[in-house]
N, C-alpha and C positions, 0 to 999 in steps of 0.2 A: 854968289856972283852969277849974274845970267847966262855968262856961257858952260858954267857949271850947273847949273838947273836945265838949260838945254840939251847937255847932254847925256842927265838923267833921265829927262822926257823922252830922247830918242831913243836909250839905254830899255827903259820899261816897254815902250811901243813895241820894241824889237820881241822883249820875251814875253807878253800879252801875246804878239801876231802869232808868234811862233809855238807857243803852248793851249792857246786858247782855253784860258784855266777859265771854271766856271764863278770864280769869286777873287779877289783883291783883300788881303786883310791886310790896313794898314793905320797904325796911330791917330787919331783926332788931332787936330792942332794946325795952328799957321806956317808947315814948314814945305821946306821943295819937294819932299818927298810926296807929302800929302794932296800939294797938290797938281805935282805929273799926276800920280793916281788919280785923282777924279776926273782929269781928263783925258787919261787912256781909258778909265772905265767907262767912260759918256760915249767915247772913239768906238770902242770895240762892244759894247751893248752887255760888259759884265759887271756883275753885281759888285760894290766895294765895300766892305765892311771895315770902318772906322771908330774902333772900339778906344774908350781914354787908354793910355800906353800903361796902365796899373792894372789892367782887366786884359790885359793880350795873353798871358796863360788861363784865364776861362774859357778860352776857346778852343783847346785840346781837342773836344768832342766835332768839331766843324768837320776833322777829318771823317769820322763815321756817316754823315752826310750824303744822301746821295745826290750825286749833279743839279737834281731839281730841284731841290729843297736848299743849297746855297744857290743858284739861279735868284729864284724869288723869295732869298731872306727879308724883303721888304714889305714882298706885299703882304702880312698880315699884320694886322692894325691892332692895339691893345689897348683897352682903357681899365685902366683897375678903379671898381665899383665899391668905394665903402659903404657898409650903411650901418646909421647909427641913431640915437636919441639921445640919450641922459647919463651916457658914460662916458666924462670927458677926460679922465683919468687914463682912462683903458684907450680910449681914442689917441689918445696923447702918447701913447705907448706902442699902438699899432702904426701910427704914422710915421712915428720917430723908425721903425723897424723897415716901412718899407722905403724914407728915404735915404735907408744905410745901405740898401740893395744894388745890386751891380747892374744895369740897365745896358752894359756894352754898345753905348752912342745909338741907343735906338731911341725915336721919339713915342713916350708912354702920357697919355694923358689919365688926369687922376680926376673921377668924380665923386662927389659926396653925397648921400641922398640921407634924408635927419627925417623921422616921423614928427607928426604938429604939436608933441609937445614938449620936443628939446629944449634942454634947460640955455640958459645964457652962454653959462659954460663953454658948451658942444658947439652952439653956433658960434661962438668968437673965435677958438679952435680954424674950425672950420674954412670961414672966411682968410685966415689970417696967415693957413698954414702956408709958408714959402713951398715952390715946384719948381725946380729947372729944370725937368725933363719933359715938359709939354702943357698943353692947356689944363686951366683948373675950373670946377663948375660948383657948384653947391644947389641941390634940390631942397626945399622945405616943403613938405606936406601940406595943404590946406588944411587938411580935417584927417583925424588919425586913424590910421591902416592897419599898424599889427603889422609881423612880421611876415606873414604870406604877402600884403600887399607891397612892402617892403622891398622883397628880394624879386618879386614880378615886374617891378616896375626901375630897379637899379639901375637896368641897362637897357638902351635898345638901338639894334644894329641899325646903323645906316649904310651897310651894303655887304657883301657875301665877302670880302676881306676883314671883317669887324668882326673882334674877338672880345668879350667881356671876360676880364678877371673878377669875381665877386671875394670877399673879405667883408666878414664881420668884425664889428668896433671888440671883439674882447678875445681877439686872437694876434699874434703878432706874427712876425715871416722871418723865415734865412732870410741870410743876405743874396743868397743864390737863387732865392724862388723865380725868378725872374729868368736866368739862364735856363734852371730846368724848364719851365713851361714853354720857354723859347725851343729850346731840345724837342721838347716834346712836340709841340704843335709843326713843328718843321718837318721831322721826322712822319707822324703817324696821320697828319689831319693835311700837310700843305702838298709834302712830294708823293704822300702817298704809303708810305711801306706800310706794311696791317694793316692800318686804319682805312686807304684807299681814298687817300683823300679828294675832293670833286670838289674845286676852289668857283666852277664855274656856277655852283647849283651852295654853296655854303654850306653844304652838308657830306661828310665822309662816308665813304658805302663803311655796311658792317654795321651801322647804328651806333657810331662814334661818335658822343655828344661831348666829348671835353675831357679834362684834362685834371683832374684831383692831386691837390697839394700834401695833401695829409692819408695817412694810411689808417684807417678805420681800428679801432681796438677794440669794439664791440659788434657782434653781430644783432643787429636793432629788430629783423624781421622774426625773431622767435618772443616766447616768453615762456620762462624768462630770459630775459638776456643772457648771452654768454660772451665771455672776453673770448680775443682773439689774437694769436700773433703770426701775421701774415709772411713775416722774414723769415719764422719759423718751419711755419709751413712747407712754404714754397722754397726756401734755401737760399742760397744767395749765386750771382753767375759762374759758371768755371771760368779757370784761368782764360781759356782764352779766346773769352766774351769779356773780359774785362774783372772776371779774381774777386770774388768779395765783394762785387754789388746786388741791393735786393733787386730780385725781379721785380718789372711793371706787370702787370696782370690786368685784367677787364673785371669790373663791378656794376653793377646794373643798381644799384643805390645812388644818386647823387652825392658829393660831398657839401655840406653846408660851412667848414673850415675853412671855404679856400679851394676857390675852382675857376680854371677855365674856361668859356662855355665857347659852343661854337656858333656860328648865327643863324642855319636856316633852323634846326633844333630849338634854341630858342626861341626863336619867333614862334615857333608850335606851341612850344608852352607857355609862352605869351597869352596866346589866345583860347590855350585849355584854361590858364586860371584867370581870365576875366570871366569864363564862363563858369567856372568852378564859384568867383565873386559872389557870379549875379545868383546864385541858388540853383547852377547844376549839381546834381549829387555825384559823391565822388566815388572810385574804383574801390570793390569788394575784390579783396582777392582771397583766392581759402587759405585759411588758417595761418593770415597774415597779421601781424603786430600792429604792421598801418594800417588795420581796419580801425584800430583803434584813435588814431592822428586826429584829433580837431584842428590843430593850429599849425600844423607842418606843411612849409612849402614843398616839401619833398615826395609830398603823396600823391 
């Protein structure tokens, strides 16, 4: 009834003025609720978080947030970057996994980038795959690149809020990768905490380049190789940091399974590996493993 929805509009206005809370979580969907809240949140200049009402216990962690980082839950931009060629099996596999994924009402657009000699397969895939959470794009190679040119040219930022998620076709994702990365990029890259993050310049002090999906199980820079287990290691938090989760920790390897990137970082490596392309030689480091890399974008 309208005088029942107006009195909910004044009802919220009252405890929006009076708390001045830094964020608004409240249900997606056509109801009174949802929408007094987008107009006290327009009213009073705070952030609204409208996650589907099946994903409103994902957000548990919002609480550990600091002010800033729900502030400007928005501003950062996400596009997750597949890249593929001739695996439309696995493709099919990875797609299907990240459109099981929880997105909590944020708009994600999904690109596809295919080397020039994807089979029929990969591209009908491709083109065909349904997105309701945002724009969809499909790159085809002219003349074929190889995976260094591949994952160089996946993503590119169009502005210091633009975040590339990369994913190769023969991996698949939680359902949650999406929350995490969100966590994470809020937390260490957007409000700042460790990471120190500098949304003005797209680059985090500290030399925080992104954000790794997968925990490494081999250490790559010796030889020979040796496994590793990092949970081990490192232990998991005390109670009360949270009882039984593994640390996040800093790695100076990039991950190729699945990673975050952030944009002024990668625009640098942008334009290290066009130049790395054209027949710059590339970093000796001593008694490095990746001296040995011909074909690794990660050198």
């Amino acid at each position: 009834a309208p005088g029942r929805c107006a009195a909910l509009l004044v009802a919220l206005d009252d405890v929006v003025g009076a708390t001045q809370p830094a964020a608004l979580v409240v249900p997606s969907g056509d109801t009174a609720l949802a929408e007094a809240a987008r107009e006290v949140a327009a009213e009073h200049g705070v952030a609204l978080l409208q996650p589907p009402a099946a994903e409103l216990p994902l957000l548990e962690w919002v609480a550990t947030l600091p002010p800033e980082g729900l502030r400007r839950w928005h501003e950062p931009r996400v596009t997750l970057c597949v890249i593929t060629e001739r695996r439309p099996a696995s493709l099919e596999r990875l797609l299907a996994s990240v459109s099981a994924a929880h997105f909590l009402g944020d708009t994600v657009d999904l690109s596809i980038s295919a080397d020039a000699d994807a089979d029929a397969g990969t591209l009908a895939l491709s083109r065909g795959w349904a997105w309701p959470h945002g724009a969809t794009r499909l790159a085809v190679r002219a003349a074929k690149g190889g995976l260094v040119a591949a994952v160089a040219e996946a993503w590119t930022p169009d502005g210091y809020h633009s975040h590339g998620l990369l994913l190769e076709d023969d991996i698949e994702v939680s359902p949650y990768f999406y929350v995490y990365a969100k966590l994470a990029l809020l937390r260490y890259a957007v409000s700042g905490e460790e990471g120190g993050g500098v949304p003005a310049s797209g680059h985090a002090a500290g030399g925080l380049l992104g954000v790794s999906l997968y925990t490494p199980r081999l250490v790559e820079l010796t030889m020979p190789r040796r496994r590793v287990d990092m949970q081990a290691d490192l232990g998991t938090l005390p109670a009360s940091a949270g009882g039984g989760v593994p640390h996040l920790y800093l790695q100076q390897l990039p991950c190729s399974w699945g990673s975050l990137f952030l944009p002024r970082p990668w625009l640098l490596f942008r334009a290290y590996m066009q130049a790395r392309l054209e027949g710059a030689p590339g970093p000796l480091v001593p008694r490095s493993a990746s001296n040995g890399w011909a074909t690794s974008w990660k050198k």
